[in-house]
C-alpha positions in Angstrom: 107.9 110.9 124.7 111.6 111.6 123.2 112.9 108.8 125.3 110.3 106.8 123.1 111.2 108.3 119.8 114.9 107.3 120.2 114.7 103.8 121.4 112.8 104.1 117.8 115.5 105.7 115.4 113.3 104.2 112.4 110.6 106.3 112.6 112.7 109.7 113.2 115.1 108.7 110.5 112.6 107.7 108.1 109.9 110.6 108.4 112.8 112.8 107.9 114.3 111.3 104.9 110.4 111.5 103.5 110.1 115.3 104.2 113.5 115.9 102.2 112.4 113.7 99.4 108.6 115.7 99.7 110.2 119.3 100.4 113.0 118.4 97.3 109.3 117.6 95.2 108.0 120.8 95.7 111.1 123.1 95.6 114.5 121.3 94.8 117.0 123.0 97.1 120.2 121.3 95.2 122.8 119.4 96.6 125.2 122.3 97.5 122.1 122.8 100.6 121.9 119.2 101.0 125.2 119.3 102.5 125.1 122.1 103.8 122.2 120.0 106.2 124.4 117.2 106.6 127.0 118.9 108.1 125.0 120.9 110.6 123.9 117.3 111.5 127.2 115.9 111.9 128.3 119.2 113.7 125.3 118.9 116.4 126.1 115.0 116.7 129.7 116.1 117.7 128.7 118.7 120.3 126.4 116.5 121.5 128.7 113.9 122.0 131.2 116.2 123.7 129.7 119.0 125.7 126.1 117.7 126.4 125.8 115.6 129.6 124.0 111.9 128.7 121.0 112.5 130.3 119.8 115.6 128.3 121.3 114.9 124.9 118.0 112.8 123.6 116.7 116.3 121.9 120.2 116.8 120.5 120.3 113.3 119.6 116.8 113.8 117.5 117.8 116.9 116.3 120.6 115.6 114.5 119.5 112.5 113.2 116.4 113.9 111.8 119.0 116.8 110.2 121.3 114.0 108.7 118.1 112.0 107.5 116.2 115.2 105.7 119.5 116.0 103.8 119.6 112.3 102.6 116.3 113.0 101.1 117.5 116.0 99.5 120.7 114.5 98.1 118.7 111.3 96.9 116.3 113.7 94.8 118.8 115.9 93.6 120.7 112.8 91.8 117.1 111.7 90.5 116.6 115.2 89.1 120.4 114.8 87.4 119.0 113.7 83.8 121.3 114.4 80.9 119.3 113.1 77.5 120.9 112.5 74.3 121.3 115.5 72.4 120.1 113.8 69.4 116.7 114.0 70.8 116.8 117.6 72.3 117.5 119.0 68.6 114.7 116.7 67.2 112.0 118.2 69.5 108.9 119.3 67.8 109.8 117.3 64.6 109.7 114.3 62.8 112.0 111.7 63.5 113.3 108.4 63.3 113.8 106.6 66.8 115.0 102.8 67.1 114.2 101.5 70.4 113.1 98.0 72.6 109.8 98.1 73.9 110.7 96.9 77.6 107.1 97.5 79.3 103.7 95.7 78.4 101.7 97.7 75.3 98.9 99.5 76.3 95.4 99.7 73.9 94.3 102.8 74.1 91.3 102.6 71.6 92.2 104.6 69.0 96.2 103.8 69.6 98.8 101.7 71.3 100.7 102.6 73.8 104.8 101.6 74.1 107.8 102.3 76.2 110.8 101.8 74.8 114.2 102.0 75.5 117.0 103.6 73.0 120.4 102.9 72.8 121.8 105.6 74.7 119.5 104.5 77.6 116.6 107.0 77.1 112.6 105.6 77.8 110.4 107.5 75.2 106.2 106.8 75.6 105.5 106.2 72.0 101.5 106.9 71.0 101.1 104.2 67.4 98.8 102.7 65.5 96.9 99.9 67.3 98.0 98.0 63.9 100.8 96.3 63.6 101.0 95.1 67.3 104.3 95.1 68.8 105.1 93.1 72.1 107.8 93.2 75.2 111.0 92.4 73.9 110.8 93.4 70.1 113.2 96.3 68.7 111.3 99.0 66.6 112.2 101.5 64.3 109.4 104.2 65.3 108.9 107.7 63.0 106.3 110.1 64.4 106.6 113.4 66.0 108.9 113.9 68.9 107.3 116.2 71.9 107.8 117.1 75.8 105.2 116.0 77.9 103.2 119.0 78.6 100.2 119.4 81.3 97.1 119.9 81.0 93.8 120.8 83.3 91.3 117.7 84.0 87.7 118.4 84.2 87.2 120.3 87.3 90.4 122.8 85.7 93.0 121.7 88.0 96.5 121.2 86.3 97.7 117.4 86.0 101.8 117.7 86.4 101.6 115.3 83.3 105.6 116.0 82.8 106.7 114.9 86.2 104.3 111.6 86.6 106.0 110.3 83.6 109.4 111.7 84.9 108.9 109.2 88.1 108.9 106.5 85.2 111.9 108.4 83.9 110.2 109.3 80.7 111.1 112.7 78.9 109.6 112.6 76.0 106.8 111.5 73.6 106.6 110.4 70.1 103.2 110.9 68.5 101.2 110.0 65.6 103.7 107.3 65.0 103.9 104.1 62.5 106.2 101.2 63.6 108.3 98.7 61.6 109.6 95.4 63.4 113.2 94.8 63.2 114.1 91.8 65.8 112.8 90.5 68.9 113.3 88.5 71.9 115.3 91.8 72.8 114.0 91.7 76.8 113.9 89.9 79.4 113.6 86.3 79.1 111.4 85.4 82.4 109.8 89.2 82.2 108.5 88.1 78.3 107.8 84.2 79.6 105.0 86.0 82.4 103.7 88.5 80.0 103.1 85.8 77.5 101.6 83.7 79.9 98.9 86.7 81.1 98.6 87.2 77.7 97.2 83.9 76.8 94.9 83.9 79.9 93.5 86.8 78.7 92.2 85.5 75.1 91.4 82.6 76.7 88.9 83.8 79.2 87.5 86.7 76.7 87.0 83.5 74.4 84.1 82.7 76.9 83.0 85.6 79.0 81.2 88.3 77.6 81.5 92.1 77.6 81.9 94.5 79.9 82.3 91.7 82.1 85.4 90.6 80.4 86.9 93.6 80.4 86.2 93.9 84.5 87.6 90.3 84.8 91.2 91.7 83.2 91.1 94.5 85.6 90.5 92.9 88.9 92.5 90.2 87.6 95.3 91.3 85.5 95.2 94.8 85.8 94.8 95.4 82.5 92.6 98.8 82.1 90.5 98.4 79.6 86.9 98.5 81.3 86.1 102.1 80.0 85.3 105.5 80.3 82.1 104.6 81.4 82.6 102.0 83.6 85.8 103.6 84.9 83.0 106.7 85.8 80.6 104.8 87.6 83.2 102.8 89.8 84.8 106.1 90.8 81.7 107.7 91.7 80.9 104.9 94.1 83.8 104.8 95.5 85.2 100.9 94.2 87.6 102.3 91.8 90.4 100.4 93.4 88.8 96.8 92.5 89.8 97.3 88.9 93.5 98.8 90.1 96.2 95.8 91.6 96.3 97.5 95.0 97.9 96.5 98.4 94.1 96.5 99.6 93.0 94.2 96.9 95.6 91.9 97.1 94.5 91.5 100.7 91.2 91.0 100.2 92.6 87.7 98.2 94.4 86.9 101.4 91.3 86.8 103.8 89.6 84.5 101.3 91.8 82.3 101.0 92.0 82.4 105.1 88.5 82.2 105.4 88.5 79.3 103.2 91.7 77.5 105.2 90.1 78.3 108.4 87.6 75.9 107.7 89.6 73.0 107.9 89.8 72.0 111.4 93.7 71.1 113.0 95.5 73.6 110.4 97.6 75.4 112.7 98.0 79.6 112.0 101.6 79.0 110.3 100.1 77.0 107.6 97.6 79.4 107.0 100.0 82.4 106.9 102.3 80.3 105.1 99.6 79.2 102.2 98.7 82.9 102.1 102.2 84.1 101.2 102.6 81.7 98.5 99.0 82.4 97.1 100.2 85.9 96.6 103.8 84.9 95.7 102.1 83.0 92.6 99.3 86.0 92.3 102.2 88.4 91.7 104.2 86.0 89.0 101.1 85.3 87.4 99.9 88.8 86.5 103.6 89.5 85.5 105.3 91.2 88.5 105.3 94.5 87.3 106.4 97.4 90.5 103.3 98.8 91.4 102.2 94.8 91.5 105.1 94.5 93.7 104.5 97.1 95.6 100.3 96.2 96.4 102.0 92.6 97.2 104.5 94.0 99.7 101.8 96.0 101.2 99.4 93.5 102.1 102.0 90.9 103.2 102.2 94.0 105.7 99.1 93.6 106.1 99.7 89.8 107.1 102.5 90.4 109.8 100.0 93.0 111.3 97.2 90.5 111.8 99.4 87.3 112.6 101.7 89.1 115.2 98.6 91.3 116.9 101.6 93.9 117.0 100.4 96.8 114.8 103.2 98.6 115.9 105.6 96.4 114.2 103.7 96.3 111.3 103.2 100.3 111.4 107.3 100.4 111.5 107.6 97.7 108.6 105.5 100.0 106.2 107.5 102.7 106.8 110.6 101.1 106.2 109.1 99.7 103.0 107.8 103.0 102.0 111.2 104.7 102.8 112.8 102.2 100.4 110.3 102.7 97.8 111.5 106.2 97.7 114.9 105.2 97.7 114.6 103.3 94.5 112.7 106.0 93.3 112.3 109.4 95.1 109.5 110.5 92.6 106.8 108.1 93.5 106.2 110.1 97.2 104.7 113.1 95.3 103.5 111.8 91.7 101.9 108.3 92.2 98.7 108.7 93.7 98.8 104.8 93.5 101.5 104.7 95.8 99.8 107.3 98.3 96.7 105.5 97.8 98.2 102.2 98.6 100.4 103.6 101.7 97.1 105.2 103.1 95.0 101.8 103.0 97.7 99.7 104.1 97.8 102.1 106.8 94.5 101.9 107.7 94.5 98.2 107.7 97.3 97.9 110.4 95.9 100.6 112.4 92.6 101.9 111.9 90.5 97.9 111.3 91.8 96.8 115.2 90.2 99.4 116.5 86.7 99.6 114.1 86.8 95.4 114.5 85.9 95.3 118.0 83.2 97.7 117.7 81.6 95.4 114.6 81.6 92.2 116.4 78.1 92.3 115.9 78.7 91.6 112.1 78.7 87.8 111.1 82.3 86.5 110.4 80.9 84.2 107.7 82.3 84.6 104.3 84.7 87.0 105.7 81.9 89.8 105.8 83.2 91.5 108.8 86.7 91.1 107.7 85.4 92.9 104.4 83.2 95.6 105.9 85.8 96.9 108.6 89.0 96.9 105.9 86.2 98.8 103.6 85.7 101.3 106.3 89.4 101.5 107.3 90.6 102.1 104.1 87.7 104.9 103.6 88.9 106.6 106.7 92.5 107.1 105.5 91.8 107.3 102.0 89.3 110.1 101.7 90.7 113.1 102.3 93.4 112.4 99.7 90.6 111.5 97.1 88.6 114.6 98.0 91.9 116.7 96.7 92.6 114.4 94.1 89.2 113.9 92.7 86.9 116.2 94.4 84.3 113.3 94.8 83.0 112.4 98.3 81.0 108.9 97.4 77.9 108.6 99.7 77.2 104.7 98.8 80.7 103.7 99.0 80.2 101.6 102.5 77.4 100.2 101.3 78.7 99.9 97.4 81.8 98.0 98.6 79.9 95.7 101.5 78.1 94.4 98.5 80.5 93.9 96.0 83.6 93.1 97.6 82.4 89.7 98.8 81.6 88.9 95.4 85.3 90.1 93.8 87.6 87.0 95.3 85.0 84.2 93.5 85.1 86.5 90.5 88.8 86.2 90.4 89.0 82.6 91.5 86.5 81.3 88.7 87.6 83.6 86.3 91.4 82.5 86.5 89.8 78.8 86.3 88.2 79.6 83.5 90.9 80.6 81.5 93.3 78.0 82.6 90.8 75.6 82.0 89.9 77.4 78.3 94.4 76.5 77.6 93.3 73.2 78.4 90.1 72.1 77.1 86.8 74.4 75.8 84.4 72.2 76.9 85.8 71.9 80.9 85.9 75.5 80.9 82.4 76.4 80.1 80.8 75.7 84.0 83.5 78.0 85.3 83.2 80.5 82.4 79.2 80.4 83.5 79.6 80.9 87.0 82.2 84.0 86.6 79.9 85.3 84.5 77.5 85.7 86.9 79.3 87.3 89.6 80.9 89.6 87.1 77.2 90.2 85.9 76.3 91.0 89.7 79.3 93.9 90.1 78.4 95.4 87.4 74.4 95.7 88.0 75.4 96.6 91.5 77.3 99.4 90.8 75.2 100.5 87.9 72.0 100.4 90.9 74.2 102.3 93.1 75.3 105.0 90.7 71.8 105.9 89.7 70.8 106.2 92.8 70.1 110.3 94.0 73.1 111.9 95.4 75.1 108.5 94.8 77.9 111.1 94.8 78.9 115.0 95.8 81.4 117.2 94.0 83.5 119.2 95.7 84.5 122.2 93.6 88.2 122.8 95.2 89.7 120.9 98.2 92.6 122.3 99.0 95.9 120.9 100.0 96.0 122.5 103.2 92.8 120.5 104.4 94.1 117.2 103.2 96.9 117.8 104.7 95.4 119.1 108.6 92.7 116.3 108.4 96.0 113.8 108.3 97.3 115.4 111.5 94.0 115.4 113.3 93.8 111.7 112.5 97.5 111.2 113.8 96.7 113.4 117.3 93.6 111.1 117.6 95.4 108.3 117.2 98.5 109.0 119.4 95.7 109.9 121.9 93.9 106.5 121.5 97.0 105.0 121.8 98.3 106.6 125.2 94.5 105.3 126.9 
């Protein structure tokens, strides 16, 4: 077994540069015992090298690079945590105050308010909370006034405490200016290409709300867009039948894209595998542009082309490595995202399941018709369930007993949905009256989600609560899954 975990440095190099980055979340040890680690590393490389004879130094060997790796992850934190704000802001906490920034993220509606991010001069992002009128887009400079605040946490329903500060933090936001009223002063202050895409989704939004009505609109920008405007409501009843991520941009969603339009290609008889894979990467190449490439959008796109290499090269294990090097590189670029975005543990988890857990399930559902990609749908549903769960059950505490059967009937449905609904509002730029059969159609299968998940909610004991999951659990349930795995895999 060590002889197999050296010929594959990756994985000892990269699980330990993820435990310093998770142990540096948790309690940050500083840089001072960052090195400290390094050195021992370097000093158990060099006695390895000297006094150990070659055939027992693959311990040592391990020992060292997994040292070297874990004080990298410490090191890279540390710099992350190394913020130094402008001290114009630190004495204007807690008061009103006049901030001139560029909004360089898409707005937000919030209901009542809008939502911006901007960036001052001095480099600082502040989460400004306005008025929903005047609307202000990417790109425009603003003189905001409103009252300046740290983020501070708060308990969610079942009074656990949301670290509010540091999932903002990850975004490398450190402060909040409420209550606040706008006035324009330039734009055209961003990105050219970045503004370009956002205007573009922008337009495809009005156009297909022009002609699809509500709440199915608003479930059309989510599975399309990602735009988050379906709801409390809504947002409730998806979560408690477990098909909350159809309405979040995820690796697993993006995938689902990828078997229709396979399923679809497959059809054509004499189209060889490369054209297929090829016509995949571009349709989520042009998916990714089109909803305005954003990181987590980046992110659910690299995951599922994962989720490609896995299925085209029948080599999970190459696929398994290539996820965590992507995820060890996501933490690179930012260190924060490994502790405070359940979307990116949520969309390592799936895409983890995909590659590893569906090869296995396939086989034992090849009694399940391959027709519309129905067995493709029901084993990723099920794989993703496996791995996802017990992270849910401590996030949420909400174990969804329809969820199988919620998601086998509504995630055939989701890929038309998007297909006809993106028609219908390129068609709506174009011309009303060609865009009215598509608009009809997408309302029909946004009209059957939402009656399926409204059915599936009322149902008795659609859903149990769990009081308190704790972190312990989640995190033995993972290790039983890896021991059954690495058993599996030894047979």
């Amino acid at each position: 077994m060590l002889n197999d975990l050296l010929k594959d440095l990756l994985i000892v190099s990269g699980l330990a540069f993820l435990l310093g980055i998770a142990t540096s979340s948790f309690i940050n040890l500083g840089l001072v015992f960052a090195l400290f680690i390094l050195f021992l590393g370097v000093i158990i490389t060099a006695y390895t090298l000297i006094f150990v004879e070659s055939e027992s130094r693959n311990i040592f060997k391990i020992v060292a690079l997994a040292l070297i790796f874990f004080s990298l992850g410490l090191a890279r934190y540390d710099l992350k945590e190394r913020y130094n704000p402008d001290p114009k802001l630190i004495s204007a906490i807690n008061s009103k105050t006049e901030i001139i920034g560029v909004v360089v993220e898409e707005p937000k509606y919030k209901n009542t308010y809008r939502e911006y991010i901007i960036k001052t001069e001095a480099g600082d992002k502040i989460l400004v909370r306005a008025e929903v009128y005047p609307e202000y887009r990417y790109g425009d400079r603003i003189k905001f006034r409103g009252k300046l605040e740290k983020p501070k946490n708060f308990e969610d329903e079942r009074g656990k405490t949301f670290d509010y500060s540091s999932f903002l933090a990850k975004e490398d936001i450190y402060f909040i200016l409420s209550f606040a009223k706008g006035e324009f002063i330039e734009n055209d202050q961003g990105s050219k290409l970045k503004s370009t895409l956002l205007t573009f989704k922008s337009q495809l939004k009005e156009s297909y709300e022009a002609r699809v009505g509500e709440p199915a609109s608003s479930l059309l920008g989510g599975i399309l867009l990602g735009f988050d405007e379906i709801g409390k409501e809504w947002e409730e009843i998806f979560r408690q039948i477990g098909i909350i991520h159809i309405i979040v941009l995820s690796g697993y969603n993006i995938t689902i894209i990828a078997d229709s339009i396979y399923w679809l290609l497959s059809r054509i008889k004499y189209l060889s595998k490369k054209w297929i894979l090829s016509t995949e990467l571009i349709g989520i190449i042009l998916f990714v542009i089109m909803v305005g490439g954003t990181p987590s959008i980046i992110r659910a796109a690299l995951m599922a082309l994962l989720v490609l290499l896995a299925r085209y090269t029948g080599r999970t294990f190459l696929a398994g490595r290539a996820l965590l090097a992507a995820a060890s590189f996501m933490v690179l670029w930012n260190p924060k995202v490994l502790v405070f975005d359940t979307g990116f543990q949520l969309s390592f988890l799936a895409t983890a399941g995909l590659i590893w857990v569906t090869p296995l399930l396939k086989n034992k559902l090849n009694w399940i018709t391959e027709k519309f990609a129905l067995r493709n749908i029901v084993t990723d549903t099920i794989s993703t369930q496996i791995l996802v769960l017990p992270l849910l059950l401590y996030k949420t505490g909400l174990f969804s007993v329809v969820s199988i059967p919620a998601n086998i009937l509504v995630l055939p449905a989701v890929p038309f949905a998007m297909f006809f609904g993106f028609l219908t509002g390129i068609m709506g730029l174009i011309s009303s009256i060609a865009a009215v059969p598509f608009a009809f159609i997408s309302q029909i299968l946004l009209d059957y989600i939402l009656k399926i998940s409204e059915l599936s909610a009322s149902l008795p004991l659609s859903s149990v609560s769990v009081a308190e999951f704790p972190l312990i659990f989640t995190l033995f349930i993972y290790l039983a899954y890896c021991l059954f795995y690495l058993k599996i895999r030894t047979k």
